[in-house]
Wavefront OBJ file of the C-alpha trace (Angstrom):
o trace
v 36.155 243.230 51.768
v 33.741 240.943 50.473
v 32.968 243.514 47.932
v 36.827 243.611 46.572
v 36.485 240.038 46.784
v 33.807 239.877 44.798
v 35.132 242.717 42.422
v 38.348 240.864 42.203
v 36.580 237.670 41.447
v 34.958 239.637 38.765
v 37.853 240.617 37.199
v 39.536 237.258 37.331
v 36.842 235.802 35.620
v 36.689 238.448 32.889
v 40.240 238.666 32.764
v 40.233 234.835 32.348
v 37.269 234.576 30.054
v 39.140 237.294 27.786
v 42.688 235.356 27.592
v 40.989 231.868 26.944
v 38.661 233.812 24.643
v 42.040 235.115 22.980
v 43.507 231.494 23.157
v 40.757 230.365 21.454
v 41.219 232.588 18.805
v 44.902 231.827 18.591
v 44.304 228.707 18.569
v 42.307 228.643 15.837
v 45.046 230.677 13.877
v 47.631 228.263 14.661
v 44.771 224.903 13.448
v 44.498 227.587 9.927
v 48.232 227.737 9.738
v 49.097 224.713 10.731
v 45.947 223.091 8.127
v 47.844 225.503 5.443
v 51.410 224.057 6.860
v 50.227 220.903 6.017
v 48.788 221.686 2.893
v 51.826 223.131 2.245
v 53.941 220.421 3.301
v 51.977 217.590 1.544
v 52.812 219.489 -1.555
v 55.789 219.377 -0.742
v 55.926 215.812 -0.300
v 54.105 215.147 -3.553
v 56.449 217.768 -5.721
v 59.359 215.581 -3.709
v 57.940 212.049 -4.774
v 57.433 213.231 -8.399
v 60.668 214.350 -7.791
v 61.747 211.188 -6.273
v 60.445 209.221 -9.334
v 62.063 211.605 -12.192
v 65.080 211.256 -10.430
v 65.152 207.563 -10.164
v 63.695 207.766 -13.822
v 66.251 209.691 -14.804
v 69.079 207.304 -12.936
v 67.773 203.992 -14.220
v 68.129 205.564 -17.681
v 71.457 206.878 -16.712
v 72.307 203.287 -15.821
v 71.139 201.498 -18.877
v 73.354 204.351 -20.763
v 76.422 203.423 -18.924
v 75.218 199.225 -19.153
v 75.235 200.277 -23.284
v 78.217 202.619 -22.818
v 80.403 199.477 -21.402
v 79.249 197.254 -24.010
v 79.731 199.556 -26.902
v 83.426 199.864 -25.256
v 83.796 196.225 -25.129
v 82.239 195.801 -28.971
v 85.225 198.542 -29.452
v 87.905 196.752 -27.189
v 86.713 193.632 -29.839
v 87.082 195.481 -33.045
v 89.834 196.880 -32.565
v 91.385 193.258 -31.543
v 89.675 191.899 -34.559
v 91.243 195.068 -36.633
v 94.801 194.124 -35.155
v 93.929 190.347 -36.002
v 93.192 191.418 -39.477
v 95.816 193.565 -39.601
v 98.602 191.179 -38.777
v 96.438 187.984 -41.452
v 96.770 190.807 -43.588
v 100.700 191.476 -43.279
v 101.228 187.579 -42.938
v 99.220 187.296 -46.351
v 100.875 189.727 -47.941
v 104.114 187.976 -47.171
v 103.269 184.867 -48.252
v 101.975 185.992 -51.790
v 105.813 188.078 -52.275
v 106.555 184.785 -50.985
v 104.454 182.256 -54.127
v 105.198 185.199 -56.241
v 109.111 184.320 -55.618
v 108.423 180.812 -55.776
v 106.164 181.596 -59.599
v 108.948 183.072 -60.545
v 111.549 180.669 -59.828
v 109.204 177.667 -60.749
v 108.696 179.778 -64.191
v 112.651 180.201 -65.233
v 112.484 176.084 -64.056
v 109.438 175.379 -66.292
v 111.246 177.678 -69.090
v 114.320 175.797 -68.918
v 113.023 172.369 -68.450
v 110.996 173.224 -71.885
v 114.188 173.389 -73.336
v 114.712 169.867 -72.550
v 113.284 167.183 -75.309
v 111.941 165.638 -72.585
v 109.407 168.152 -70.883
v 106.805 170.529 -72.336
v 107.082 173.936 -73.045
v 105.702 176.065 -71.375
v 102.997 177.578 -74.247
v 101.853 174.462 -74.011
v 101.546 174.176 -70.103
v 100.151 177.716 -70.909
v 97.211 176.307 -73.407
v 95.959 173.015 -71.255
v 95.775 175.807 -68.447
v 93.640 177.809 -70.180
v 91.231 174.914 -71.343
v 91.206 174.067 -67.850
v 90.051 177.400 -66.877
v 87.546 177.103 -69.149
v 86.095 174.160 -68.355
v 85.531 175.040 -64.366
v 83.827 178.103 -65.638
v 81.867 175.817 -67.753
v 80.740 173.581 -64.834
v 80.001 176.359 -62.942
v 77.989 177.172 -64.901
v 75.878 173.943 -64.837
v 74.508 174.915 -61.748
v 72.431 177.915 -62.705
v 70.477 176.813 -66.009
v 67.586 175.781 -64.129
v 65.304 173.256 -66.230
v 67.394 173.917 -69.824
v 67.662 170.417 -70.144
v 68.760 170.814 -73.477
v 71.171 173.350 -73.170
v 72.948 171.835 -69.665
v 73.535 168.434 -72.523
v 75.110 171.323 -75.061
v 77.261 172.249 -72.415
v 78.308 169.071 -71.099
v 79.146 168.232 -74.913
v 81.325 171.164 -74.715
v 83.147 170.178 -71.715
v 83.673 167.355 -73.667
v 85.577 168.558 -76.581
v 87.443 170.850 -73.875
v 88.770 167.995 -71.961
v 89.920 166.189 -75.308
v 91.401 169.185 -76.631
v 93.164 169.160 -73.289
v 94.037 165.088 -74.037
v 95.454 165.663 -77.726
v 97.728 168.538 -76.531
v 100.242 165.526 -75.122
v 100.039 163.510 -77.886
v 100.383 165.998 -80.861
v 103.513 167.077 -79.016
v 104.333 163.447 -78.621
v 103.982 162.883 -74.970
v 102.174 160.541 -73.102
v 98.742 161.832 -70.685
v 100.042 161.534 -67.143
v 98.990 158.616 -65.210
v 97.464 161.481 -62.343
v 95.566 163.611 -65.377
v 94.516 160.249 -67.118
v 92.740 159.292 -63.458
v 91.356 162.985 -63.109
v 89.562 162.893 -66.871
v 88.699 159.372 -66.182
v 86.709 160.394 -63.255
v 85.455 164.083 -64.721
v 84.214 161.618 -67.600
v 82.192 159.355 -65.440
v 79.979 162.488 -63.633
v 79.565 163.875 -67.162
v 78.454 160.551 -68.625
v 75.671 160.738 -65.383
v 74.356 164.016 -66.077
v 74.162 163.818 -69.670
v 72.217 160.196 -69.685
v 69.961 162.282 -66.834
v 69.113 164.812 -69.160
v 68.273 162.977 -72.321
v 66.102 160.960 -70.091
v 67.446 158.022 -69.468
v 67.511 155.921 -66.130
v 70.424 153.795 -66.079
v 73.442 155.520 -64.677
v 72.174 158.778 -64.315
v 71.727 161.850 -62.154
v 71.184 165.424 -62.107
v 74.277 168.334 -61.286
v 74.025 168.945 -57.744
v 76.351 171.365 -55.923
v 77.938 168.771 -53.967
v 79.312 167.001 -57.159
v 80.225 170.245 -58.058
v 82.159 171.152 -55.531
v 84.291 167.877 -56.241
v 84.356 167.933 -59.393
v 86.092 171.986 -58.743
v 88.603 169.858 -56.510
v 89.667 167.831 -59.515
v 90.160 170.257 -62.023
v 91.907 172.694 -59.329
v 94.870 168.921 -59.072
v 94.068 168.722 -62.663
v 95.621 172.687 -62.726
v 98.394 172.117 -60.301
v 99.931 169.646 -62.233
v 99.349 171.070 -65.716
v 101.828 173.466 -64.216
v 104.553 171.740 -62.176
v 104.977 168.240 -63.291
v 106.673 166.728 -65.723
v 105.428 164.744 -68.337
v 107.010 161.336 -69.974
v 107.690 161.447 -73.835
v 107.006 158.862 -76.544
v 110.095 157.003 -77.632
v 108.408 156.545 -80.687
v 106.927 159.114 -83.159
v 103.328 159.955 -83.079
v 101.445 161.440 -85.602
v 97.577 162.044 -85.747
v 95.719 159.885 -88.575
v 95.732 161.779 -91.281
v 99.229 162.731 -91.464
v 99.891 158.749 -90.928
v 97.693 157.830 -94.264
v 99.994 160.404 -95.894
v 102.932 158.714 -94.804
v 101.618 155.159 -95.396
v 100.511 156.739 -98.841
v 103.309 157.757 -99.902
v 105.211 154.577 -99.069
v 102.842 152.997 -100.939
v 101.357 150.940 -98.036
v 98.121 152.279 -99.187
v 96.538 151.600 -102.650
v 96.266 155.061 -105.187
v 92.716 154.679 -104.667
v 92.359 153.948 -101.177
v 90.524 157.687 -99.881
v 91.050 159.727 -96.803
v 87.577 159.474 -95.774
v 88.272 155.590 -95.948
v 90.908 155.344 -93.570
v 89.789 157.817 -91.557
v 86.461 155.617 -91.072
v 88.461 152.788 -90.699
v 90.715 153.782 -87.866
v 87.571 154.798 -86.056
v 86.406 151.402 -85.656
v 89.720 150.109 -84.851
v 90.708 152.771 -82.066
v 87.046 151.353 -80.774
v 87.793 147.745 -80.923
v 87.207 146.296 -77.795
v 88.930 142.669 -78.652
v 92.731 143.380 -77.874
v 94.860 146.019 -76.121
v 96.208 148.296 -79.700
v 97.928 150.715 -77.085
v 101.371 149.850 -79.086
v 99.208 151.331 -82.414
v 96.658 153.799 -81.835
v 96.491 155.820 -78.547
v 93.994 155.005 -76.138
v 91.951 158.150 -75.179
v 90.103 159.385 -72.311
v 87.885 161.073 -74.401
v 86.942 161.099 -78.132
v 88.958 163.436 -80.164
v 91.416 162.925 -83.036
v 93.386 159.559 -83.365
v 96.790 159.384 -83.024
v 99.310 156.603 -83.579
v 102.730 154.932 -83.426
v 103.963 155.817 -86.616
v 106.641 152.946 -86.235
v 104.016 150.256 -85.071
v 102.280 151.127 -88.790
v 105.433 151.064 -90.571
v 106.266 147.342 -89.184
v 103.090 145.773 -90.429
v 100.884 145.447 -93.510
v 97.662 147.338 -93.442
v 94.729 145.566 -94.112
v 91.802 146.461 -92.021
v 90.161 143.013 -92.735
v 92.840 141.580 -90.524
v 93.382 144.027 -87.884
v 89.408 144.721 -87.080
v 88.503 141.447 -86.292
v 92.093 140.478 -84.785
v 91.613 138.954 -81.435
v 88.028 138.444 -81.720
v 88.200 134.288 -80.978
v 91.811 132.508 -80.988
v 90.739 128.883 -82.045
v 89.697 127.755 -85.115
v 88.108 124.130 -85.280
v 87.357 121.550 -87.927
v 85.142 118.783 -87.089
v 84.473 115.728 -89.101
v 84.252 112.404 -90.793
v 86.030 110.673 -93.507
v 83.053 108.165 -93.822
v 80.510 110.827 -94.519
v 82.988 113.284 -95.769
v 81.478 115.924 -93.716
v 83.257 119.010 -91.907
v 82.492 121.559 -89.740
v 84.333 125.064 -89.579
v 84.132 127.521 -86.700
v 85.905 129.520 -84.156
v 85.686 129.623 -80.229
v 87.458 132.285 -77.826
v 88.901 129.087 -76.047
v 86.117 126.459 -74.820
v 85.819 123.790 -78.257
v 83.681 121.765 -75.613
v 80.262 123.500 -76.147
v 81.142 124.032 -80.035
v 82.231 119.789 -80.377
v 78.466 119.099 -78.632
v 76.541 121.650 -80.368
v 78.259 120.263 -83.911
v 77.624 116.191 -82.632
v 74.322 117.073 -82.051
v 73.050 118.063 -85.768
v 75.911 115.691 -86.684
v 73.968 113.183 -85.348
v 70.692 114.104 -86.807
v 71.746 113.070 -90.553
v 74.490 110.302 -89.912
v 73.611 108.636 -86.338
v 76.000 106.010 -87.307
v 78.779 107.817 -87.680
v 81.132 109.644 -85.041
v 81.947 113.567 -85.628
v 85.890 113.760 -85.117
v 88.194 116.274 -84.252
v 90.132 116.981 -87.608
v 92.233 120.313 -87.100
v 92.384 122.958 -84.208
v 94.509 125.751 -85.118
v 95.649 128.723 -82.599
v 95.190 132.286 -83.970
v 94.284 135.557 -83.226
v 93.175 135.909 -87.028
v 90.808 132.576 -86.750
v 87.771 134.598 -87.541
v 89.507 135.954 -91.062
v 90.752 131.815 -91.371
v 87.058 131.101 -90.559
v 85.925 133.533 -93.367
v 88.718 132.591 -95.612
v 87.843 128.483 -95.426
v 83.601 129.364 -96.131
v 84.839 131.586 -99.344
v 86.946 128.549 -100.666
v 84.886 126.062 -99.879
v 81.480 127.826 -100.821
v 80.710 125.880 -103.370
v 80.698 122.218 -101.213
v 78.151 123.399 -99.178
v 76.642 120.098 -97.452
v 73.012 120.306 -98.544
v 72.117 118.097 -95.670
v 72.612 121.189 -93.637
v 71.216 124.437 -93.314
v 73.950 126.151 -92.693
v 77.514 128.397 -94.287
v 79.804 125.986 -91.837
v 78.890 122.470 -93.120
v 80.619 121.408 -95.674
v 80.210 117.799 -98.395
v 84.018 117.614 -99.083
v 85.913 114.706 -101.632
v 89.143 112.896 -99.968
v 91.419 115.007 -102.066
v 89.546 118.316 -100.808
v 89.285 116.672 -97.135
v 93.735 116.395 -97.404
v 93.543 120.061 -97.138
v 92.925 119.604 -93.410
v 93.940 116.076 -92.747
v 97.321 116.362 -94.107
v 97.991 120.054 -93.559
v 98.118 120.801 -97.133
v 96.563 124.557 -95.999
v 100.204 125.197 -95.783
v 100.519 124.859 -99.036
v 98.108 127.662 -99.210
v 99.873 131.130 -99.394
v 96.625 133.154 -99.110
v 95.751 131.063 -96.035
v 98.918 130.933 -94.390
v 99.480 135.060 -94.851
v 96.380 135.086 -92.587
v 97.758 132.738 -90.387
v 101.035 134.373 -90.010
v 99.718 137.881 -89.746
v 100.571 138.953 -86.120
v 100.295 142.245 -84.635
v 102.764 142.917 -81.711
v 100.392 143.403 -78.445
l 1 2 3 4 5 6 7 8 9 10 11 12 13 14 15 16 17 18 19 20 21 22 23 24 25 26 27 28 29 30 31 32 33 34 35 36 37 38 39 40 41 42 43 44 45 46 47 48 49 50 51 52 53 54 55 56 57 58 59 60 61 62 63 64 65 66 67 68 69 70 71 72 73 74 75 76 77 78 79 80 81 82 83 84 85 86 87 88 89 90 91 92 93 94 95 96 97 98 99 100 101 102 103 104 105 106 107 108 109 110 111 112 113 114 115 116 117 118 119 120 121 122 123 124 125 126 127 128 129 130 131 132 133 134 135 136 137 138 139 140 141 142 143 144 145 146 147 148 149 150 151 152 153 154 155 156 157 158 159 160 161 162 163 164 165 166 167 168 169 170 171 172 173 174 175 176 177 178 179 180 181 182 183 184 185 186 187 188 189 190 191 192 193 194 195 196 197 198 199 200 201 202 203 204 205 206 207 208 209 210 211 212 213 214 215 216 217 218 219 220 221 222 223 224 225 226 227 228 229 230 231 232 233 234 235 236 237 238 239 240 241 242 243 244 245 246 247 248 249 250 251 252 253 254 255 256 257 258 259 260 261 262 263 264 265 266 267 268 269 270 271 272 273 274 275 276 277 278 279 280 281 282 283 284 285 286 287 288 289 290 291 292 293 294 295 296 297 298 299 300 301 302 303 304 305 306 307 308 309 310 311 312 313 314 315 316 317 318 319 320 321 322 323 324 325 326 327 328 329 330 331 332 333 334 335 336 337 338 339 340 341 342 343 344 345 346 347 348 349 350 351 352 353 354 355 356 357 358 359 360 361 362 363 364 365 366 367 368 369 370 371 372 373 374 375 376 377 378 379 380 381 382 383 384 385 386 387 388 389 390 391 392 393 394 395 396 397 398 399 400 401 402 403 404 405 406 407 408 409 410 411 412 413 414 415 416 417 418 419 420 421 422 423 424 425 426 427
C-alpha cells in the first residue's frame, strides 16, 4: 500500500511536473504570440494614426476647398448681380441716348429754323465756334504733358489765343453781339492764360504754372462755353458792323478820308484807339475779349468827322484852365481831370517866384472832353509869346489885345478853336 502510494505519488509528481512543464512551454508560445500580437497591433495603431493624420489632412483641405468653393459662389452670386446691374445701366443708357438723340434732333430742325430768323445764328456758324471750341480743350489738354517746354507751352497758349478770338469775331462779323455768359467764360479763360504765360516767360507778378486742377476747371468752362454755342440764342446789332478795313473803304469812298490817307494808317490808328483806356468807345469800336480784328459801328463813323487827333486823346482831362494877371500880363494854360486846386497852387507858386506882388487869377475854365487838343491848340497859337521869365511851353507874356482872347471870350470868334470845342463824340 505504501508502495502504490508511493508509486502513485510518483506519478502525480511526474504527471504534474510534465503538464506545468507543458504550461510552461505554452506559455511561452502564448508571451511569443502575444509579443508578435502586439507588434502587430502597434503597427496597426501607427498605420491607423498615419492614417488618422492623412485623413484629417485630407479633410482640412477638403474644408478650405469648400471655405473657397462658397466664396467663389458668392464672388459669382456678386457678378452676376453686378452683370444684371450693368445690364439694366446699360439698357437705361441706351434709352436715354435714343432719348438726347431725339432731343439733337428736334433741337437741330429748332436751331435750323431759328437760323432762318435775322435774329439768331445759323447754324454753320454755331457749327464753326463749336469746332474752335473743340480745338481749344484739345489744346489745353495738351498743356499738361509738355513737361519743361517752356517755350513751346507759351506757343501754345498764344494759339489758344487766336482760337478764342477767332471764336470772338465770329459774332461780330455776322453782326451779333458776344453773349453776356461767353463774354464771362473768355474773360475768365483769359485771366488763367495771362498766369501761365507771364509764368513761363519768367515773370513773377501774376503768374503760375498749368496744374491739373486748373485744368480740370478750365475743361468745365469750355464744356458751358460748348453748351451754349449750341442752344442759346444770341442778340443782334441794330446797327451795322463792319471790320476796319472794310469801314476805311466806306469812309474812303465818302470821302471822309483824304486820297492820301493809307490803309496801313488807319489801320494803325484804330489800334490805338480800340486801346484807349480814357472813355467807354463801345458805341464805335467793339470792345473785345481778346485781340483780334477791329470791328465797328459803321453808323457811329458815319455821324462824326474823323480826325484821330481828336478822338485819341478825347476824354483824357475835361477842364481846361487859364490862370493870370492883367498887371503882369502873364497866363497860364493847362488841363486837369477835375481838381484845378493842386494845378491853381502849383501855378501861384512859380507865379510867385517872378511877380510876388502880384496875385495869379482865375481867367477862364472851360469844360471839355477835347481840353487836351484846346490845351495843344492855345501853346501852337500862342508859341511865339512864350514868357521868358519861365521855363516852360504853358507860360505865356501876352499884350491886352492878345489877353481879350480869354478875358472877353473872343476864342469864340475862333473857328479852329471852337471846332475843337464843339467836337463831341456820343458816349
Amino acid at each position: 500500500m505504501h508502495i502504490y502510494r508511493k508509486v502513485k505519488e510518483t506519478i502525480n509528481y511526474f504527471h504534474e511536473r510534465y503538464f506545468s512543464e507543458e504550461g510552461a512551454k505554452e506559455l511561452i508560445n502564448t508571451r511569443d504570440e502575444l509579443s508578435k500580437v502586439q507588434e502587430e497591433n502597434n503597427k496597426l495603431q501607427k498605420y491607423a494614426h498615419d492614417i488618422t493624420k492623412k485623413y484629417e489632412a485630407v479633410n482640412e483641405k477638403l474644408s478650405i476647398y469648400e471655405t473657397e468653393k462658397q466664396k467663389s459662389l458668392e464672388q459669382v452670386y456678386k457678378l452676376q448681380e453686378q452683370n444684371n446691374h450693368l445690364r439694366y445701366l446699360q439698357s437705361s443708357y441706351l434709352e436715354k441716348i435714343n432719348n438726347q438723340a431725339k432731343d439733337l434732333s428736334r433741337l437741330t430742325v429748332l436751331t435750323e429754323y431759328y437760323s432762318t430768323s435775322r435774329y439768331d445764328f445759323k447754324y454753320d456758324h454755331r457749327k464753326h465756334i463749336l469746332t474752335i471750341v473743340e480745338k481749344v480743350l484739345l489744346l489745353i489738354k495738351k498743356l499738361l504733358v509738355m513737361g519743361n517746354l517752356k517755350v513751346r507751352r507759351v506757343k501754345v497758349i498764344y494759339e489758344i489765343k487766336e482760337q478764342l478770338a477767332q471764336y470772338e469775331s465770329c459774332f461780330y462779323k455776322n453782326n451779333f453781339k458776344l453773349d453776356t455768359d461767353a463774354r464771362l467764360i473768355l474773360e475768365k479763360l483769359g485771366v488763367y492764360l495771362e498766369r501761365w504765360q507771364n509764368f513761363y516767360e519768367g515773370y513773377k507778378w501774376n503768374a503760375r504754372p498749368v496744374e491739373v486742377r486748373d485744368v480740370a476747371y478750365i475743361e468745365e468752362l469750355l464744356q458751358e462755353l460748348r453748351y451754349l454755342s449750341l442752344y442759346k440764342r444770341f442778340e443782334k446789332y441794330n446797327e451795322k458792323i463792319v471790320e476796319v478795313n472794310a469801314l476805311y473803304q466806306i469812309l474812303k469812298n465818302k470821302r471822309q478820308l483824304q486820297s492820301n490817307y493809307s490803309a496801313k494808317r488807319f489801320n494803325s490808328e484804330m489800334k490805338i484807339l480800340a486801346k484807349q483806356p480814357y472813355i467807354n468807345l463801345e458805341r464805335y469800336i467793339i470792345n473785345r475779349v481778346f485781340p483780334g480784328e477791329i470791328y465797328t459801328v459803321l453808323k457811329a463813323f458815319n455821324q462824326i468827322e474823323y480826325d484821330f487827333k481828336m478822338l485819341k486823346t478825347y476824354g483824357m482831362y475835361h477842364l481846361f484852365y487859364v490862370y493870370g494877371n492883367d498887371n503882369s500880363h502873364a497866363i497860364k494854360v493847362g488841363v486837369t481831370k477835375q481838381s484845378l486846386a493842386n494845378r491853381y497852387m502849383k501855378a501861384e507858386e512859380s507865379y510867385k517866384d517872378h511877380f510876388p506882388a502880384h496875385v495869379l487869377q482865375e481867367i477862364k475854365v472851360i469844360k471839355s472832353l477835347n481840353a487836351l487838343n484846346l490845351e495843344s491848340y492855345v501853346k501852337r497859337k500862342f508859341k511865339q509869346q512864350r514868357h521868358p521869365l519861365f521855363n516852360s511851353t504853358e507860360w505865356f507874356l501876352l499884350t491886352k489885345s492878345e489877353l481879350r482872347y480869354f478875358t472877353d471870350d473872343e476864342y469864340k470868334k475862333d473857328a479852329d478853336f471852337m471846332k475843337i470845342l464843339n467836337y463831341k463824340l456820343d458816349v
